[in-house]
C-alpha positions in Angstrom: 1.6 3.8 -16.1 1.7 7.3 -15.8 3.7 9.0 -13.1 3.2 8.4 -9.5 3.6 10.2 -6.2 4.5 8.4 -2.7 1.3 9.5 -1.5 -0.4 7.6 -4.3 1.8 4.7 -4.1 0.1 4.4 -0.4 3.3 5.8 1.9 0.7 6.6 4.5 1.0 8.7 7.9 2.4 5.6 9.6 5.4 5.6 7.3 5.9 9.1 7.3 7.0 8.7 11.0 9.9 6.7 9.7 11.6 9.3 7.1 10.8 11.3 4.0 10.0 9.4 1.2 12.0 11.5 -1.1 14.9 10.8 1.0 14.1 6.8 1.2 13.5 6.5 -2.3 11.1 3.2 -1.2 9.3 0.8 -3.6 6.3 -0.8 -3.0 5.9 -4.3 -4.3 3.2 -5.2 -6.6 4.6 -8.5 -7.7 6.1 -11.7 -5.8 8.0 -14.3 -7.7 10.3 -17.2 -7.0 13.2 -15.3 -6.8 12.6 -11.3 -7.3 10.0 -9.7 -6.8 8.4 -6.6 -8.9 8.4 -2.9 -7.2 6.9 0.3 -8.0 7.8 3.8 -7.4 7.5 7.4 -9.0 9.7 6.6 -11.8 7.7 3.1 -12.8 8.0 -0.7 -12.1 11.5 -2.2 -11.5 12.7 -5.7 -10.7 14.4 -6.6 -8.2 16.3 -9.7 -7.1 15.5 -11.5 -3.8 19.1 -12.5 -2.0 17.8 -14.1 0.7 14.4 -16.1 -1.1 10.7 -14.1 -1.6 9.2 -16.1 1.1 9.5 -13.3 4.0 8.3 -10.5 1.1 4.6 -9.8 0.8 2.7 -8.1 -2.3 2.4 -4.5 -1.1 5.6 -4.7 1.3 7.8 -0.9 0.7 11.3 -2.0 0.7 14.9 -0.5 0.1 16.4 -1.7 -3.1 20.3 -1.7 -3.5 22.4 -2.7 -6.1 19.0 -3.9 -7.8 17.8 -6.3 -5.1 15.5 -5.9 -2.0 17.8 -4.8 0.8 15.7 -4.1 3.5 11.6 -4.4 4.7 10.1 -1.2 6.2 8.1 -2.0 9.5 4.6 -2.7 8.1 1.5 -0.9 8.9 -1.1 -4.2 8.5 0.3 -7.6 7.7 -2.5 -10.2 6.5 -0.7 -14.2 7.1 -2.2 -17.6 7.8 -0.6 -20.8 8.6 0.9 -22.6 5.4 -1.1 -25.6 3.3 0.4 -28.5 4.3 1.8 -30.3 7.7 4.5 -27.8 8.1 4.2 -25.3 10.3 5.0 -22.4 8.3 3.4 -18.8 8.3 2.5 -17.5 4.7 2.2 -13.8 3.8 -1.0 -12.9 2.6 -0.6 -9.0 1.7 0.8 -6.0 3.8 -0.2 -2.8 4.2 -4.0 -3.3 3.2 -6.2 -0.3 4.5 -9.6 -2.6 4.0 -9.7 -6.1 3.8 -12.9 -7.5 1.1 -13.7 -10.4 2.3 -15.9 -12.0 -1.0 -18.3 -14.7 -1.1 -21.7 -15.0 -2.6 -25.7 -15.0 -2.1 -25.9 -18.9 -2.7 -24.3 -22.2 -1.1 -20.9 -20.6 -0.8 -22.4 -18.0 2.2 -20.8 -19.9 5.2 -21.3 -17.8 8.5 -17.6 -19.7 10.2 -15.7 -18.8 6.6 -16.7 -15.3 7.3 -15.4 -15.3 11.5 -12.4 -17.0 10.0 -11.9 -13.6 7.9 -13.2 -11.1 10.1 -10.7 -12.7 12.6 -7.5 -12.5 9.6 -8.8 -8.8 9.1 -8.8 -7.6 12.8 -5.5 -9.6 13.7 -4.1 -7.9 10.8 -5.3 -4.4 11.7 -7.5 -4.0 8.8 -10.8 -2.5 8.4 -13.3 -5.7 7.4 -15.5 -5.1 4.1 -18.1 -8.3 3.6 -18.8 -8.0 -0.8 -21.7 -10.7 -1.3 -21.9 -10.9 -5.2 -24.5 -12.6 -7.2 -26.9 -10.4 -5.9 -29.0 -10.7 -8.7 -29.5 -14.4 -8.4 -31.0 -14.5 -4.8 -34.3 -14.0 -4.2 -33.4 -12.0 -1.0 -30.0 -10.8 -1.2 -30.8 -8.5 1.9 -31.2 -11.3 4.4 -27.6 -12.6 3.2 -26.5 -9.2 4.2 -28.4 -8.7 7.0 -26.5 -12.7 8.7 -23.0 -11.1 7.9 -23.8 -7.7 9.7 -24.3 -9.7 12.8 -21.4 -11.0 12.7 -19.6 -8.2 14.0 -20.0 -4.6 14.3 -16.7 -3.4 13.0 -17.5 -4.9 9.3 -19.7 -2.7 6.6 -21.7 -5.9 4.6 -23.2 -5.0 1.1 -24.8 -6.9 -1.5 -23.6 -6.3 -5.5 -23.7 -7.9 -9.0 -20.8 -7.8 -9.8 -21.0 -7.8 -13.1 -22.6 -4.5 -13.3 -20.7 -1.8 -13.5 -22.5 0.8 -11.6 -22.9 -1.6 -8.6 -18.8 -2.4 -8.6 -18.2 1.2 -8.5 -20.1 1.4 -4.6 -16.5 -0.3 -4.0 -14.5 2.6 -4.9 -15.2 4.1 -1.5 -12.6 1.7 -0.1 -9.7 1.8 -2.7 -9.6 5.5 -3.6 -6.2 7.4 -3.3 -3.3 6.2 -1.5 -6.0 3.4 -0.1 -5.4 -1.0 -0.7 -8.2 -2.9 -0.9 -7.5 -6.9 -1.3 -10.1 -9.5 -1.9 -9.9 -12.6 -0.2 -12.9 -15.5 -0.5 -13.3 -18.9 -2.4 -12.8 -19.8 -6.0 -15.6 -18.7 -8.5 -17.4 -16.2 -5.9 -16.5 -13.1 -8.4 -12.7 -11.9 -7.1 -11.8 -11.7 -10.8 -14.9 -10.2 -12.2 -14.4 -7.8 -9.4 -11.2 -6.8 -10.1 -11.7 -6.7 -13.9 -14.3 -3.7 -12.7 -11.8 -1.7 -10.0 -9.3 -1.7 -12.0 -10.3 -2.2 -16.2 -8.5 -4.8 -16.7 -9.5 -7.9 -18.6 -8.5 -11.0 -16.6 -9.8 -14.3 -17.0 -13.0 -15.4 -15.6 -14.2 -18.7 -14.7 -18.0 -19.7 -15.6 -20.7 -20.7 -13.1 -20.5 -24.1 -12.0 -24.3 -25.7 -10.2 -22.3 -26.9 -7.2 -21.7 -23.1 -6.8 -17.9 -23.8 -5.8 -16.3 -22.2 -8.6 -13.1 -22.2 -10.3 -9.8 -20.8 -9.8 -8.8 -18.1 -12.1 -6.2 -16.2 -9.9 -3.5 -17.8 -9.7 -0.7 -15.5 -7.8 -1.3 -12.3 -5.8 -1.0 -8.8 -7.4 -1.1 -5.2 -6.7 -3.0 -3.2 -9.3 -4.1 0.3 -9.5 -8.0 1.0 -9.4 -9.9 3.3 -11.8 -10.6 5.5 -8.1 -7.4 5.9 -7.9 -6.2 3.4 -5.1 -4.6 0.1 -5.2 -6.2 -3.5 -5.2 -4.4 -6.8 -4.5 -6.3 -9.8 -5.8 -5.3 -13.1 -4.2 -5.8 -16.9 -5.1 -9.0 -18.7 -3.9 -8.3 -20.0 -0.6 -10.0 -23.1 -0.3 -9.0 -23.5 4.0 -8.2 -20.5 6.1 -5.9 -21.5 8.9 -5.2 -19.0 11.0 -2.0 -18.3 13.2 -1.3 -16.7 16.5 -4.4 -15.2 15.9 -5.8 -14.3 19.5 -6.1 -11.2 19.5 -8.5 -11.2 16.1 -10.5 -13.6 17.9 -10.7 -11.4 20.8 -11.9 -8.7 18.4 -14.5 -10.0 16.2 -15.7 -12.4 19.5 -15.9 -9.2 21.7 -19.3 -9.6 22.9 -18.6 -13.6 24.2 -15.3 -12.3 25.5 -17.5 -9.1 27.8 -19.7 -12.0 28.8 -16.9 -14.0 30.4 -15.5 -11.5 32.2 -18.6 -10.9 33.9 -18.6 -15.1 34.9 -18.4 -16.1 38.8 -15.1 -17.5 38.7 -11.9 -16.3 36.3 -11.2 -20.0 35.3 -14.6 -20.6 33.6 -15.2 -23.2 30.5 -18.5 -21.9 30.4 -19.8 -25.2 30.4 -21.8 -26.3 33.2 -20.2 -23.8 35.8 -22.5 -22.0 38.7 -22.5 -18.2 38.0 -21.5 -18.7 34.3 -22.8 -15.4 32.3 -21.9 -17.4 29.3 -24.7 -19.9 29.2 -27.1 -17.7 30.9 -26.7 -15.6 27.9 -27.2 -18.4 25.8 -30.0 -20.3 28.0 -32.0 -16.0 27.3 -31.3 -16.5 23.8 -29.4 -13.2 24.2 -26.0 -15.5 22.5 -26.5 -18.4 19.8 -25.3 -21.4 20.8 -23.7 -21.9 16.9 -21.8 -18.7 17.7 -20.6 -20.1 21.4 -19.5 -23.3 19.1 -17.4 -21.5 16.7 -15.9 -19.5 19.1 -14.5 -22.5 20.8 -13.2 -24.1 18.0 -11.2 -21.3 16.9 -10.0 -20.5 20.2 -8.8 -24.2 20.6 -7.4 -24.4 16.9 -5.8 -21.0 17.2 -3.7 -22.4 20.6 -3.1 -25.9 18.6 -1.2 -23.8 15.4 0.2 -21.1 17.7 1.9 -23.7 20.6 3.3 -25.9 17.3 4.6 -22.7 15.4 6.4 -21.8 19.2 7.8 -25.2 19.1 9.1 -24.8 15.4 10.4 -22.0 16.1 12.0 -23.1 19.4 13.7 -26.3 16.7 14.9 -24.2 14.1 17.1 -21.3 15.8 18.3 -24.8 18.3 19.4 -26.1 15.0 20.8 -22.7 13.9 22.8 -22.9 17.3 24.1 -26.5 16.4 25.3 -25.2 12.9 27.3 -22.4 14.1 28.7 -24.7 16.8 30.1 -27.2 14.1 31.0 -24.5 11.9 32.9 -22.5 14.7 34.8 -26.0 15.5 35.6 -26.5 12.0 37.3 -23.0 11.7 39.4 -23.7 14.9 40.6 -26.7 13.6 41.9 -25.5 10.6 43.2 -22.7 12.4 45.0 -25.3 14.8 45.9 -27.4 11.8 
């Protein structure tokens, strides 16, 4: 890799506030392992140990190194998370410090209008700006209509249509990861991440054949920060095959905003907007002004988003109780040998 700057490395505006980078010396992680991670600066890639586990350490984190291990996080600009696979309520880090987030599916079965609000609601939450990259253009027979559902969606996302294995339609992507700029892809298996990425960047990772049910296969298999042929950086991520978001109100509130204007303008402050008098809600939806699907998906993830975020309190609330309770017993130990 030849020599970088900061400013190509992505020490943006926001970080600038904090201190010269020459004076910092940061690294920016491209690379998240079990227990060190792998960080680049001006000078190249280094690796760096992980004292206290990788866990809280995020592909595109800038962190002090001492003594050859990760000694401290800088505040982050974005920070892209969901809730953890399994019954645990755990919060996993996604990527930080993405400018745009490409949120990747495909002009076939895999186009699901509530995966996309699931992502549009990660990408706002996170502060990111939301990029919609429907591949297999070439396979629909109206790719534009597929483009055309996920602009409605919101108006803060851009929505475009590409084969992806064409090179002249992956570079209309370059607008998003060009100098100092992340992009990271996010989406189901065998939608075209790695084909993607294989055109960003010219590299030559593995890609997965077609399969009828139009599900895919996995071919990423751990998340990565790679530099683009425009000049920016690209983090390429797993496919996810749930999205379970986390504390994640204020995304809803975002890419929900028109529902959201509609109930402030309801009768009373306390309405479900079910069968209320005065409700501006249903009225909307009774004018076909709001789809009732739209209403439907809203309320799920409103409810689901209070289910996750009142258990992750609650875990939260038990593990620095039990933190107390070991100090305690540790504190009593030390006084009794003291006493002893």
């Amino acid at each position: 890799m030849t020599s970088l700057t900061y400013q190509d490395l992505g020490w943006s505006a926001h970080f600038a506030r904090l201190a010269d980078a020459e004076t910092l010396k940061p690294l920016r992680i491209a690379e998240v392992h079990r227990t060190e991670v792998t960080a680049l600066g001006p000078d190249g890639p280094v690796t760096l140990r992980a004292p206290t586990g990788t866990g809280s350490l995020a592909v595109g984190d800038w962190v002090r190194a001492e003594g050859g291990a990760v000694a401290e996080t800088y505040p982050r600009e974005t920070l892209l998370a969901r809730r953890a696979a399994g019954t645990d309520v755990q919060e996993q880090l996604i990527a930080a410090n993405v400018t745009t987030l490409g949120i990747v599916s495909s002009c076939n079965a895999d186009f699901n209008l509530r995966r996309l609000e699931r992502y549009l609601v990660l990408a706002a939450d996170a502060g990111c700006l939301p990029l919609v990259i429907l591949t297999k253009a070439d396979e629909a027979e109206d790719a534009d209509d597929y483009v055309r559902q996920a602009a409605r969606l919101s108006p803060l996302l851009t929505a475009l249509a590409i084969d992806a294995t064409d090179p002249l339609e992956v570079k209309r992507l370059h607008a998003w990861c060009r100098g100092g700029e992340t992009l990271a892809l996010v989406g189901s298996s065998g939608v075209g991440k790695t084909t993607i990425r294989n055109g960003l960047t010219g590299t030559e990772g593995a890609v997965a054949g077609n399969r009828n049910d139009a599900k895919g296969r996995h071919t990423t298999t751990a998340r990565s920060m790679l530099r683009t042929v425009a000049g920016g950086w690209l983090i390429d991520t797993p496919g996810m095959r749930a999205l379970r978001l986390l504390d994640a109100s204020e995304g809803i509130e975002a890419v929900f905003s028109d529902i959201e204007e509609l109930a402030a303008s309801c009768r009373f402050s306390d309405c479900a907007h079910q069968t209320e008098p005065g409700c501006a809600v249903q009225a909307a939806v009774e004018d076909g002004a709001l789809d009732a699907d739209r209403l439907r998906r809203w309320r799920k993830l409103l409810a689901e988003d209070r289910r996750n975020s009142e258990t992750l309190a609650e875990a939260r609330a038990r593990d620095k109780g039990f933190g107390k309770m070991v100090k305690g017993v540790m504190a009593r130990k030390r006084h009794e040998r003291g006493g002893g």
